[in-house]
N, C-alpha and C positions, 0 to 999 in steps of 0.2 A: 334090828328093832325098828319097830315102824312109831309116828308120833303122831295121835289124832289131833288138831288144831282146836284147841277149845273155842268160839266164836269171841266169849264174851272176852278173851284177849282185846280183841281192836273194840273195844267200847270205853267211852271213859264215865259211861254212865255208872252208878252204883250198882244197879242190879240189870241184869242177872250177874250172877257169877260171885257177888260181894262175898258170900260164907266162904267159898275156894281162895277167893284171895286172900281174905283173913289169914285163914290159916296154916297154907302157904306161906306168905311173906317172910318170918322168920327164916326160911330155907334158904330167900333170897339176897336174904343178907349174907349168906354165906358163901353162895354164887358169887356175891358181885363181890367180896375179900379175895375169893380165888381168883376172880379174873385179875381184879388191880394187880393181885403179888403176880399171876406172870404176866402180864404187862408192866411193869418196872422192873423184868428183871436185865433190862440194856438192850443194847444195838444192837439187831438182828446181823447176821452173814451177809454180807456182800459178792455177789458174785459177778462176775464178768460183763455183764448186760441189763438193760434199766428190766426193772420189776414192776408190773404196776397190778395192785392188786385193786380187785373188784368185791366190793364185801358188804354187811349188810350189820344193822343196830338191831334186828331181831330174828327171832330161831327161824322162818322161813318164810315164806312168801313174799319177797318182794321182788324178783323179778331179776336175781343179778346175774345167771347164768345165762340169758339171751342179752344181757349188757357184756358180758365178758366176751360171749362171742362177737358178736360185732364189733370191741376193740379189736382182740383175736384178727379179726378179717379186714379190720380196715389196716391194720397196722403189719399184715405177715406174720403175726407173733404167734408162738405156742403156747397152748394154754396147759397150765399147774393145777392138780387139784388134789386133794388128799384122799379120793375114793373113797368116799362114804358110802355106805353099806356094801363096798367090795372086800370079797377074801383075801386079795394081793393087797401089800405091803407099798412093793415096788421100791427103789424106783425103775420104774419101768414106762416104757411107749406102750400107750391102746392100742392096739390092731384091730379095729372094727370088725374084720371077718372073725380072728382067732379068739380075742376076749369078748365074753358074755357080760351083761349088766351085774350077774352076780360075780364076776369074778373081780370089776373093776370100777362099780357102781352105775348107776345107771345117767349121771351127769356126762361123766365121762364118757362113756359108749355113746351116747348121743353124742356129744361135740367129736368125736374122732370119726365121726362119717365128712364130717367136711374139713377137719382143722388135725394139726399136730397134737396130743394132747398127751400128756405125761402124769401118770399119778404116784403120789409119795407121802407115806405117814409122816415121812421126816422130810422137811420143803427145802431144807437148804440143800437134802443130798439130791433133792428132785431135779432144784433148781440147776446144780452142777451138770446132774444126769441131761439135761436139756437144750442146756450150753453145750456139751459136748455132742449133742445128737443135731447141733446145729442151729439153732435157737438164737437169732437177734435181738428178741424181745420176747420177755416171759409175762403174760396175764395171767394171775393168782384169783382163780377161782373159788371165793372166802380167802378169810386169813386175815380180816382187820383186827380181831383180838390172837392173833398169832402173832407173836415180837418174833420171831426164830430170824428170818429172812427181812433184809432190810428193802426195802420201796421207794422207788423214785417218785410214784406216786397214786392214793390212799383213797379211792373213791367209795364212796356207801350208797345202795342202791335202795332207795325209800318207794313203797306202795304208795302213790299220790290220790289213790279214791277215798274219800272222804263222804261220800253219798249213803245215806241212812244210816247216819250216827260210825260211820265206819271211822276209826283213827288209828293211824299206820302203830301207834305207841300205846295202845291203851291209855290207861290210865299211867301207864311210865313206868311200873313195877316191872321189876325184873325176873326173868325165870325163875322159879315156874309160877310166880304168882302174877305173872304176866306174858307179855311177849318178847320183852327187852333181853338182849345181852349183856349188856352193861349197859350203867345210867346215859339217857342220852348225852347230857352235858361231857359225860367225860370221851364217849366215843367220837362225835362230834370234834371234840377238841385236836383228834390223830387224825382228821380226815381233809385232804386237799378242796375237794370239790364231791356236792351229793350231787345223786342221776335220781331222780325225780319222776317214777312210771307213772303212766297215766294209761286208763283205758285210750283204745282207737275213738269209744264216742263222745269221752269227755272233753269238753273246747279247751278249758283253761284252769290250773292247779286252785287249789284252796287259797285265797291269800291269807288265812289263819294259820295254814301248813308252811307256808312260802316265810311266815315273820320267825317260826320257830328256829330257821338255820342262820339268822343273824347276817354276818357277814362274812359266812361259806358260801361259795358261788354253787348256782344251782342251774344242771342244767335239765331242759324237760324232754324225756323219750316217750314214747308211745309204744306197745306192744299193737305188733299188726298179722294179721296173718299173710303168711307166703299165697297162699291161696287160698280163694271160696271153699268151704265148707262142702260133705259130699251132698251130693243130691238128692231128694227122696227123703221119707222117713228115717231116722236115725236115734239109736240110743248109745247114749253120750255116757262116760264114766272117766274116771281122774283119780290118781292116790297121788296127789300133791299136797303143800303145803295149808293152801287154800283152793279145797275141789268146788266152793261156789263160784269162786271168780271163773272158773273154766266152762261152768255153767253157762254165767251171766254171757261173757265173749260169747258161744257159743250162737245162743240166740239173738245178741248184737249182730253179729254177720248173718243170719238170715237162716241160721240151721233149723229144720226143721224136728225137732226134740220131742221124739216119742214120751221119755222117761231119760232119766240120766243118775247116775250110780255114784256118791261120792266113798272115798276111801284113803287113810290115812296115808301122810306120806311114804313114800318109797314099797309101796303095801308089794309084796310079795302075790302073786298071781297061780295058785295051785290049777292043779286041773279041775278040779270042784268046782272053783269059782267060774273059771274060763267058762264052763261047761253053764254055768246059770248063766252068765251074759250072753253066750249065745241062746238059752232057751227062752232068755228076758225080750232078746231081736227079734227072734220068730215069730212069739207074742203078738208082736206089732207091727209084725212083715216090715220090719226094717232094717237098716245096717248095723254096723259097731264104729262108733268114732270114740278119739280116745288123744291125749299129750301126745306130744313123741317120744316124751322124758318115761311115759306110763306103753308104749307102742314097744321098747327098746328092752321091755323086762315080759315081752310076752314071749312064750314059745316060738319057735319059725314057725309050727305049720299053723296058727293062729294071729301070726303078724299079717299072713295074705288076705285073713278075712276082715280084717282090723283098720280101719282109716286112719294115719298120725296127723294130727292136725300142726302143723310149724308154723309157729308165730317168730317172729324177730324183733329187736331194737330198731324203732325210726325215730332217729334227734329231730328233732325240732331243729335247732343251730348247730347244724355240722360243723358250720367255720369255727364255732366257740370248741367244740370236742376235738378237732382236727388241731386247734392253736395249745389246749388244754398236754393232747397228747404229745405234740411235736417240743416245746419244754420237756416233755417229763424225757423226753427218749435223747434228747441233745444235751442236757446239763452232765 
């Protein structure tokens, strides 16, 4: 199932969106009773090697799977995920060549071209499955409202642009009458230290976002690309969580953007569609650039035509993340 990202989520203005919310919110009440009960219901599994999950206070977009890998990578750790929108269960090891984005979702297939990467509906038997396949250190790809599996240490990765009216929390409502998981306060409250993304072109966070986490330590990453954008005319398209931000990047590094296609997360990619992106290129004699997250769920013989644009995590204060992680992995 894929999730289109309503905009008026990240606004805390009243309108648009007010009659959705209204009517909505009752639901959310009931969300946030389910999440409380299983969250209280005790101490996750314990396993053999520190855990440090990577997770986030709303349904998507903020940025935590190029935070996880770069723990992931600075630390040799294998990364945990529960395979969202893949068939397999697991637990099982990704094989980049042998599993497909449908078979093991499409996070996962992406992270296992560079890193260890394990998926598992059930995280403590993942977590076991991973320590045995060698595993010094497990990064939990999600999983802050997961109790199952206990954590050495609980990071939330917040969307820090706040430019035209954007707010990482809307108005604070919870699914679906918003874009919360749970109340911030109470997420917040499980959480060691937030990671705080920011565009590449913005200098420095909101300090109106920056008073909201108190005295949670906050550190600030920046999403950068691995490399310049292709060259030439190009049409752009994205089924992420938020396909404007890919946009906006996009023409931040200097792409030249015929037209650009938004589409819902994890959007499944038939031959129909394939077939209008490329006739939408032609169009405008230009190429196909696209996520890697969105590259990873194309056909093979459509991936050679396809640019994946890879962005990663750059801290700001590696020494604070370096000092943040090196606790969590020695205690």
């Amino acid at each position: 199932m894929t999730l289109s990202t309503p905009r008026w989520w990240y606004t805390r203005e009243r309108a648009p969106g007010w009659r959705m919310r209204a009517l909505l919110t009752p639901v959310s009440w009931i969300w946030v009773a389910l999440t409380a009960r299983r969250i209280a219901r005790g101490e996750g599994v314990k396993v053999d090697v520190p855990v440090i999950c990577v997770g986030n206070l709303t349904m998507g977009g903020s940025g935590k799977t190029p935070v996880a890998r770069e723990i992931a990578r600075r630390l040799g750790g294998h990364i945990l995920s529960r395979g969202h929108g893949g068939r397999l269960t697991g637990p099982m090891r990704v094989d980049p060549v042998r599993h497909t984005a449908a078979d093991v979702g499409d996070e996962p297939r992406m992270l296992a071209r560079d890193l260890p990467v394990w998926i598992a509906r059930d995280r403590p038997a993942g977590a076991r499955a991973a320590v045995a396949g060698g595993a010094g250190v497990i990064v939990m790809d999600d999983g802050h409202q997961n109790p199952k599996l206990s954590k050495a240490l609980s990071l939330v990765v917040v969307d820090g642009e706040t430019r035209d009216a954007a707010w990482p929390f809307g108005d604070g409502r919870v699914f679906p009458a918003g874009p919360m998981r749970e109340p911030l306060k109470a997420g917040l409250a499980r959480a060691d230290a937030v990671v705080m993304l920011l565009p590449a072109d913005l200098d420095a966070p909101d300090p109106a976002l920056l008073a909201v986490f108190g005295s949670t330590p906050v550190l600030i990453a920046r999403l950068k690309p691995d490399a310049p954008p292709p060259t030439g005319r190009q049409v752009g398209f994205a089924g992420v969580a938020k396909p404007w931000k890919v946009e906006q990047a996009l023409r931040a590094s200097g792409c030249d953007l015929a037209d650009f296609w938004p589409f819902p997360d994890h959007h499944p990619f038939d031959a129909a569609m394939i077939r209008r992106l490329f006739d939408r290129a032609e169009q405008f004699d230009a190429g196909l650039v696209t996520t890697e997250k969105d590259w990873v769920r194309l056909p093979v013989e459509a991936q050679a035509k396809v640019t994946p644009w890879k962005v990663r995590a750059v801290f700001d204060d590696e020494a604070a993340l370096d000092a943040l992680l090196a606790r969590a992995v020695t205690e």
